[in-house]
C-alpha positions in Angstrom: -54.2 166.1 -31.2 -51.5 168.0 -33.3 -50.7 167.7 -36.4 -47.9 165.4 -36.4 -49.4 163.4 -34.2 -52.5 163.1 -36.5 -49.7 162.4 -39.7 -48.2 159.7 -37.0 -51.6 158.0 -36.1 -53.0 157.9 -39.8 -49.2 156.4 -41.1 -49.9 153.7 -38.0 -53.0 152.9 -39.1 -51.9 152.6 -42.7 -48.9 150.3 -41.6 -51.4 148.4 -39.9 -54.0 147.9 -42.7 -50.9 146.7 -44.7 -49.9 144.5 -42.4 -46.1 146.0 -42.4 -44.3 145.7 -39.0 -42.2 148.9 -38.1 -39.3 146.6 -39.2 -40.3 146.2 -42.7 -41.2 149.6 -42.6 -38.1 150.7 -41.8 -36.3 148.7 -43.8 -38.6 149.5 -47.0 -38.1 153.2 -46.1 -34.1 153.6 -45.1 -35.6 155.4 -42.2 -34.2 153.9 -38.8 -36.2 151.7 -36.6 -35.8 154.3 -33.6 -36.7 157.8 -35.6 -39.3 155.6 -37.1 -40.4 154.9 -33.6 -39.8 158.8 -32.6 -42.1 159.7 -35.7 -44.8 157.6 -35.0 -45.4 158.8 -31.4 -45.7 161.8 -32.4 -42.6 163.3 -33.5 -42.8 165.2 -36.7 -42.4 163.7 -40.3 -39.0 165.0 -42.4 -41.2 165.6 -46.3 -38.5 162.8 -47.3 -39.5 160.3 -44.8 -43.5 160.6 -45.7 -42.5 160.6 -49.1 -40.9 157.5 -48.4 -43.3 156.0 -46.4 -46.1 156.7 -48.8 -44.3 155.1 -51.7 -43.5 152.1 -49.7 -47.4 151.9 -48.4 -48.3 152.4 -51.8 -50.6 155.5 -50.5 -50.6 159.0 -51.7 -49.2 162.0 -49.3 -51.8 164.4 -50.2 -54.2 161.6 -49.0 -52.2 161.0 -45.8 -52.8 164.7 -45.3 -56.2 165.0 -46.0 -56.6 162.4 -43.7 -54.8 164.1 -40.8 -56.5 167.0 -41.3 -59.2 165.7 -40.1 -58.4 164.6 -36.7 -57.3 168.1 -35.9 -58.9 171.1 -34.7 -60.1 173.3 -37.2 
């Protein structure tokens, strides 16, 4: 796993654990449903939409990070 696609997979979870659908999401966010889409399968994250998508979590980026950092190889 890269390290997008860890970013995508912990933001999914997240989403999940929040119970958000990709439509709130992307409504909360300003980010379109489709690059949302794009993003989460693995595309990489712009800083401004994980800064967004944090914010509208509630969850801190460095945390995201830290988080995806660990499903990668070291």
């Amino acid at each position: 796993m890269n390290t997008a696609e860890a970013v995508a997979k912990v933001i999914e979870d997240l989403r999940k654990q929040a119970d958000c659908s990709q439509v709130h999401l992307s409504e909360a966010t300003g980010i379109p449903r489709t690059t949302l889409q794009r993003r989460l399968d693995g595309d990489p994250f712009k800083v401004n939409e994980l800064d967004a998508i944090t914010k509208a979590l509630g969850v801190d980026a460095a945390a995201v990070w830290s988080q995806a950092a660990l499903l990668t190889p070291s």
